[in-house]
C-alpha positions in Angstrom: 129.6 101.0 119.9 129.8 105.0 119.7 128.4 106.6 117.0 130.9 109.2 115.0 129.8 112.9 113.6 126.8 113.4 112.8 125.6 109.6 112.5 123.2 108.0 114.2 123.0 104.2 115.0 118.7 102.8 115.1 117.0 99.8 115.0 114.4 100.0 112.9 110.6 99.3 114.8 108.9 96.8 112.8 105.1 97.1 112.5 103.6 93.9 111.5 100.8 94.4 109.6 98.6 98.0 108.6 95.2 97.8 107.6 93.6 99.3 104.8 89.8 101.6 104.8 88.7 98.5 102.7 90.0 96.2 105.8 92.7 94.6 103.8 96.1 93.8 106.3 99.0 94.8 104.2 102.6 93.7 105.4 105.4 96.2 105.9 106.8 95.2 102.6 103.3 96.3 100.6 103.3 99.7 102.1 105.4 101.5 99.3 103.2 104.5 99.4 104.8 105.2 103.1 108.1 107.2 102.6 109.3 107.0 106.3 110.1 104.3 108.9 109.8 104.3 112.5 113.0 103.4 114.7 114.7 103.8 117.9 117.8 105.3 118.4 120.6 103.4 120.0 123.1 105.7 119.9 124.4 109.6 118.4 127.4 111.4 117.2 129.1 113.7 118.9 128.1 116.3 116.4 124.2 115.4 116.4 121.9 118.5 118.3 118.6 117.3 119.9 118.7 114.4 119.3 119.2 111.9 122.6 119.6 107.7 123.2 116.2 106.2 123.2 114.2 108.6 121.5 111.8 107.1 119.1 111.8 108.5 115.3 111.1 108.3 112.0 113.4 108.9 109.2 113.6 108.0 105.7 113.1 104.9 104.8 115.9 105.2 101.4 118.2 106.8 104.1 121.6 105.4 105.6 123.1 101.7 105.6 122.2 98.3 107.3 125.5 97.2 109.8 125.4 93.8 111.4 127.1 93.9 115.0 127.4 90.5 117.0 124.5 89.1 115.1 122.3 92.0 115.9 121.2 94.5 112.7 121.5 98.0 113.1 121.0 101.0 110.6 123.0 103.9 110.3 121.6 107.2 109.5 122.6 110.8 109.0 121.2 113.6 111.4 119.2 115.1 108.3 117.7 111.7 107.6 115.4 112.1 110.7 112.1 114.0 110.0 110.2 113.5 113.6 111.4 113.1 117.4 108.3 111.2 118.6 
């Protein structure tokens, strides 16, 4: 799989549970108030500038499209998309 452009291929890092002040555990899904996702990148387009394989990110979470390769579901962004290189 190689990434075209300025596209980047991520699997999205799942975080089971977050809890609240009040000590509440809210599932990924509840957490609307939290605009971006965490992921890890899997691989970058030839046009994408710092950037690298294996860095972990976060990026929008309305951002790119869902792309299901030999049973395993990946997510393809834009370069813009990203907002932090952890």
């Amino acid at each position: 799989m190689k990434a075209v452009g300025r596209y980047i291929v991520i699997t999205e890092t799942k975080d089971t549970s977050t809890k609240t002040k009040g000590g509440l555990l809210l599932a990924e899904g509840q957490r609307e108030d939290i605009r971006y996702r965490k992921g890890k990148i899997i691989e970058v387009g030839d046009e994408v500038k710092g950037i690298l394989t294996g860095d972990d990110i976060y990026y929008d979470r309305h951002a790119g499209f869902y792309i299901e390769i030999d049973g395993e579901v990946y997510i393809v962004i834009k370069d813009t998309d990203v907002v932090i290189i952890l």
